[in-house]
N, C-alpha and C positions, 0 to 999 in steps of 0.2 A: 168556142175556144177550147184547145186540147188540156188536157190535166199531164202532171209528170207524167204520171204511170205510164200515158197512150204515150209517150214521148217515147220512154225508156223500152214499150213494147217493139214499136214499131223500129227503132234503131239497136231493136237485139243486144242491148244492155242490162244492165241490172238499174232500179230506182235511185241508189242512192249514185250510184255512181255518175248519172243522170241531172242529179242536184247538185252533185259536185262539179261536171262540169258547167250547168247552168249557173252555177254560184261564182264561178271563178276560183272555185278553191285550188290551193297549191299540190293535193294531192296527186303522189304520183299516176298520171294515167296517159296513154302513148295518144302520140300527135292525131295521127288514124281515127279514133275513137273519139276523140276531143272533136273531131272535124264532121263525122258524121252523127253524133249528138247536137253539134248547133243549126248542122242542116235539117236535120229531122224538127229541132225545137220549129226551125222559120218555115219551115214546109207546113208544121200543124198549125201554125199560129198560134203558140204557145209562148206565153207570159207569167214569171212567177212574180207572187205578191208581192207586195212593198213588206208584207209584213214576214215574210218568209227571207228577204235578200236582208232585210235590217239582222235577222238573227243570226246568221251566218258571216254578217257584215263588221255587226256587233253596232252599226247605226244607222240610221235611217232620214230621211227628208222630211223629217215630221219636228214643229217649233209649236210647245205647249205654253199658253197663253191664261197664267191664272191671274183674274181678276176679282175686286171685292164684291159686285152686284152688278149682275149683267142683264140687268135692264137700265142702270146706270148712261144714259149717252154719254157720259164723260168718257167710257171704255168703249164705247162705239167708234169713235173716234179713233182713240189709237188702236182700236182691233182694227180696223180699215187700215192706217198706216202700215200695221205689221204685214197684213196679209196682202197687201199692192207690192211691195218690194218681194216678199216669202214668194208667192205662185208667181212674180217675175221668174224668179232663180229656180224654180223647179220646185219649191217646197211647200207643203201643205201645213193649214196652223189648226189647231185645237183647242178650244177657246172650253174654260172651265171656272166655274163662278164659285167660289170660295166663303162667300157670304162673312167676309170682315174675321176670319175664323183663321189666327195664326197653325192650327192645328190640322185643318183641311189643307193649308198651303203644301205641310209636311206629307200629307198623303198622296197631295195631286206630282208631289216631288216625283215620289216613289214609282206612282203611274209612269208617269213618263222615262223613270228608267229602265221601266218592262218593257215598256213600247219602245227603246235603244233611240230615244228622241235627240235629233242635233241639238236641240237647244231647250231650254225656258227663259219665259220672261214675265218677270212677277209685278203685277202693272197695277197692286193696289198699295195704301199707304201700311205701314207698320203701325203699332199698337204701342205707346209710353207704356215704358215698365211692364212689358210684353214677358212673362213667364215665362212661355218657347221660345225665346228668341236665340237662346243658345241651341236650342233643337234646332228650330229651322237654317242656323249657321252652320251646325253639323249636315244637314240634310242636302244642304247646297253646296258644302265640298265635298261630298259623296259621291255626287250628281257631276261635278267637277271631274274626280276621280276617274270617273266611266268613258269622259270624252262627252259629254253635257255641257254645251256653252249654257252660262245662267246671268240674267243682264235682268237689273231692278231701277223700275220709272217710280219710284222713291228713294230718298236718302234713309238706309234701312243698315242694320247693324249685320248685315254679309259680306263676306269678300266675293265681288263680283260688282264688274261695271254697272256704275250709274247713267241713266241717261236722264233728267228730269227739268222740270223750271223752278226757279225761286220762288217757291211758295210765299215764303214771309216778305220778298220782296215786292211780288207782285199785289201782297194785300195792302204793303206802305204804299204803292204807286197808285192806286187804285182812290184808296184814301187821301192821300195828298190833293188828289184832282180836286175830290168835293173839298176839302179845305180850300183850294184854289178858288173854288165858284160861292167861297164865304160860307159855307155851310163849317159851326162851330160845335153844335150839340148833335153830335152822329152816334145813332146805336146799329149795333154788330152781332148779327145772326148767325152765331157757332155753327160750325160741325158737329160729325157725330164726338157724344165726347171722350175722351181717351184715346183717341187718332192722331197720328204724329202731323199729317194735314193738316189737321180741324188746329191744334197747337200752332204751328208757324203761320198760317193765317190771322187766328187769333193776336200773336204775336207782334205782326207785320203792321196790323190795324192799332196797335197800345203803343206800338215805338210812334209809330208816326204824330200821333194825335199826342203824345209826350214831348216830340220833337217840337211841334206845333203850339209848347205851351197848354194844350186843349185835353189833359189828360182827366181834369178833373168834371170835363163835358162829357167824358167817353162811355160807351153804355153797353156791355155786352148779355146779350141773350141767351137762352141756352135753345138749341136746332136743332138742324139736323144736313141732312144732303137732300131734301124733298119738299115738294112745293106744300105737303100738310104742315112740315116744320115750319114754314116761312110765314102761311098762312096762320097758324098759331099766335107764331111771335110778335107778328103783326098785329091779330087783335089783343094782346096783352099791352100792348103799345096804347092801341083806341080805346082801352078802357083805363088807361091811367094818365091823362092829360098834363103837362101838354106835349103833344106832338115835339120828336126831335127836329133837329131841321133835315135830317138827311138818315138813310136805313142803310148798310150796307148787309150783304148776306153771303157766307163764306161760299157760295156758288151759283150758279143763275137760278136752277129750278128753285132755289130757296126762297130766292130773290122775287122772283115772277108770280110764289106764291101770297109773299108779301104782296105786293102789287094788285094782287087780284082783292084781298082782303081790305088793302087800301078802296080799291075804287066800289065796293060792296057798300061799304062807308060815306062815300058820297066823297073821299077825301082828292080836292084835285093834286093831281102826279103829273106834271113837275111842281104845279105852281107853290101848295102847302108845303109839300116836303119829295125832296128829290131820294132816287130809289137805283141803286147797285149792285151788282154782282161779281162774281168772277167764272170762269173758263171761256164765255164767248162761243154758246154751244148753239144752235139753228134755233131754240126756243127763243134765246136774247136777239136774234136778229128779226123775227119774226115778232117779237113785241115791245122792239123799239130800246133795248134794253142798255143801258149804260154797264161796259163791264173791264173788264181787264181779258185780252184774249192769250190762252196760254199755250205755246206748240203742241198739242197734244197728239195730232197726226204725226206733226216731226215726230216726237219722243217716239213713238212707236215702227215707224219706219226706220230709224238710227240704231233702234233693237235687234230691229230685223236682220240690218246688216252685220251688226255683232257677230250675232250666231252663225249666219250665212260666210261671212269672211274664216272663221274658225282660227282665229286669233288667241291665244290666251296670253293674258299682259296681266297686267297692278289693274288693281281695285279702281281706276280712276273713277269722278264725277263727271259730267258734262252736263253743264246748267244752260238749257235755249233760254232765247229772249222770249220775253211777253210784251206786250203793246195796250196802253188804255187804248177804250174805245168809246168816247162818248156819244149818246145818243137821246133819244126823245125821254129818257126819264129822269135826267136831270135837268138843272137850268141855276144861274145866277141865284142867289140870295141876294131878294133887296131889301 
């Protein structure tokens, strides 16, 4: 593949003048010229960068993708959504792992408005009583500012479209179920804590079991987002008897580490005590898992289009449905 230079040599121009017509710039320069620079570019088989036509463009096909913990499948998931509709439409994503760090968010901002990025989409939860949180609301109308579409898979304190699920609802539906199958003494495997998730889940699981009269049965743990948390909280469970009737865990791999710590125990799952989670990720399907499934493909392809339509409107919310899903690791209390 040719470079400008052999472009601009071979069509007896100058370089820039070269990138200017390659660019589309408005510069004045006669028809003539204009005609035998694009034949020259197609005769060498020359192509200039994505990162070269965004500079001049001032934007680019490029939709940055910061997540809290990308080994996380929860972000697997809606990385897959974003990037099926994105490389539909021509655009490439770049996926950037933030490690729960309100303060990386602001710099991966920044990233992306060097790289003249159509979009971001901030796909991890917020932080209660988050310090930058005024920074990163500045940082994302800045991002705004430049022609930056910015769309947030949490309810987060920016201006900029929401796409997300009812967290707190999907942890009351969840719960209600086992109430439904008579389970009265349920404990509840947190989040990380200080997370605005880990919060409306927790939350979601206390209305309900309050609604249900069962507030003074309710039992919550302190977790995590990983199968060591679940596994934990689980044996703090088997060493102070008795047994709840039912574990719920603010997300599957929590869940499943419970689960594994359960049957290490000898303890039968369903029959002792029945065992839940939440998002409905390939590990719950794979070990029978009783959970709540939450769009999380959707949410990320609905992002995608955000950015991609190059809309800018109100702050709205868009809350997808979620669905229980029960399966082999619950059952009846009899």
């Amino acid at each position: 593949m040719s470079s400008l230079v052999e472009v601009a040599r071979a069509a007896g121009v100058s370089v820039s003048t070269a990138s200017r017509v390659l660019a589309g710039s408005s510069h004045p320069i006669s028809a003539k010229t204009r005609a035998k620079v694009i034949a020259t570019a197609e005769k060498l088989g020359y192509s200039p960068s994505a990162l070269a036509r965004a500079l001049v463009s001032r934007s680019s096909r490029l939709i940055g993708v910061l997540v809290s913990d990308i080994v996380n499948p929860y972000f697997s998931v809606i990385a897959r959504g974003i990037d099926d509709v994105a490389s539909r439409a021509g655009y490439v994503t770049m996926l950037s792992n933030v490690d729960r760090r309100t303060s990386t968010e602001i710099s991966r901002l920044q990233t992306m408005r060097d790289y003249r990025a159509a979009g971001v989409i901030i796909a991890g939860s917020g932080l209660d009583a988050d310090p930058l949180a005024a920074d990163l609301a500045k940082a994302v109308r800045q991002a705004k500012e430049q022609g930056i579409q910015a769309v947030s898979l949490a309810t987060r304190d920016i201006d900029c479209p929401v796409v997300t699920a009812d967290n707190e609802r999907a942890a009351h539906d969840i719960t209600d179920h086992l109430v439904s199958l008579g389970h009265r003494r349920i404990a509840f495997i947190e989040g990380p804590a200080g997370m605005t998730t880990s919060r409306q889940r927790r939350d979601g699981f206390l209305a309900c079991m309050n609604a249900a009269k069962l507030g003074d049965l309710a039992q919550c743990l302190p977790g995590g987002f990983d199968f060591e948390a679940g596994h934990l909280a689980a044996m703090r469970l088997i060493a102070r008897p008795p047994l709840p009737d039912a574990i719920l865990a603010a997300n599957d791999e929590t869940a499943v580490g419970a689960l594994n710590a359960l049957r290490q125990a000898n303890i039968d799952v369903p029959g002792e005590i029945s065992v839940a989670g939440m998002n409905d990720l390939r590990v719950a399907q794979f070990v029978g898992l009783t959970t709540v499934s939450l769009p999380l493909y959707e949410m990320g392809a609905m992002a995608a289009q955000h950015v991609i339509d190059n809309r800018p409107g109100e702050a709205t919310t868009t809350f997808l449905s979620h669905r229980v899903i029960p399966r082999e690791t619950t059952t009846r209390r009899t």
